[in-house]
Structures are given as C-alpha cells and as structure tokens.
C-alpha positions in Angstrom: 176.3 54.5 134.7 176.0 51.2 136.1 178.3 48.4 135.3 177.4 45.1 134.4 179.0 41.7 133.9 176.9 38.9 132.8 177.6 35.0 133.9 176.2 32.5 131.4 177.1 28.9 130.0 174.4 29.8 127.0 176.8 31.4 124.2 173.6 33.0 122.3 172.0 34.3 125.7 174.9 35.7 127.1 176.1 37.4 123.3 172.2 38.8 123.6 172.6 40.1 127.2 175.7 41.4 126.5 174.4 43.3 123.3 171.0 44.9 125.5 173.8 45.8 128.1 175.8 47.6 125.2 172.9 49.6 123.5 171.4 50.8 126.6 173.3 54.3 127.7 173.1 54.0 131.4 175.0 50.8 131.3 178.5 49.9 130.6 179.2 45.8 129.9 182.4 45.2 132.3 182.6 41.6 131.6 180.6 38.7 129.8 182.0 34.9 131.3 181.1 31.3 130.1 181.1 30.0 133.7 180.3 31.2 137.5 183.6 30.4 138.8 184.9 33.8 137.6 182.5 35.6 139.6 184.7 35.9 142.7 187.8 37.0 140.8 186.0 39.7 139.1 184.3 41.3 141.8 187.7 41.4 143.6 189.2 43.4 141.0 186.7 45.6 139.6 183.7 47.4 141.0 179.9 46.0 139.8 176.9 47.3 140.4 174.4 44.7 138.7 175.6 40.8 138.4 173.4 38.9 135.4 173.7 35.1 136.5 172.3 31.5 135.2 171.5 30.0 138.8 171.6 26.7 137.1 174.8 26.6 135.5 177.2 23.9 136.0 179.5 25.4 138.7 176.7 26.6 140.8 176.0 23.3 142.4 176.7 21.9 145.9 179.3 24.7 147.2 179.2 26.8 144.5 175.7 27.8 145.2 177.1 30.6 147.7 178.9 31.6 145.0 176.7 35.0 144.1 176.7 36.4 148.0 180.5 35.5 148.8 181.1 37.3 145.6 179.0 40.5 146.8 180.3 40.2 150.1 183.8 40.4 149.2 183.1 43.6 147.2 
C-alpha cells in the first residue's frame, strides 16, 4: 500500500484526487490540504510514499518553491 496526501488550493480537484486515491486498493489517502505550507509538518510526522502537489499554488512562490524537496529530505 502506498500512502498518499494530496496538496491543492482547487477544492473540486483535490475532493477528485482524493476520491481516485480512495477507490484505488493499493493506495491509502493520508491527508488531503488546501495549501503547501503543510507539507513540511506532515512529512515530519507521518511516513509518505507519493506527494500529489499544485506547483503553482499560492505558498509555492519565492522561498516556498523548495518547499517539495526540504519536505522529502526531512523524511
């Protein structure tokens, strides 16, 4: 089983992710958030094996760009 958490600003795309993620048996949804800022506290306290990310949300400009390797670094 992998386990998935999904980063998205779009309500309907990330509620669609999150449903494909929950009907498909080898993977298990472990989180669905609004904004990229939660990436780094949820990869320090639980264990992911696939991150689903907008790269053009809000929070992922100027230093928040480094945002998706710091967080897979620190895991």
């Amino acid at each position: 089983m992998l386990r998935v958490s999904i980063y998205d600003d779009n309500d309907s795309l990330r509620e669609t992710l999150a449903m494909v993620v929950e009907m498909t048996d080898e993977l298990v949804l472990a989180g669905s958030y609004p904004d990229a800022m939660q990436v780094l506290e949820t990869v320090a306290n639980d264990v992911l094996d696939v991150i689903l990310m907008d790269i053009e949300m809000p929070q992922r400009t100027g230093s928040g760009k480094n945002l998706t390797s710091r967080a897979f670094k620190a895991s």
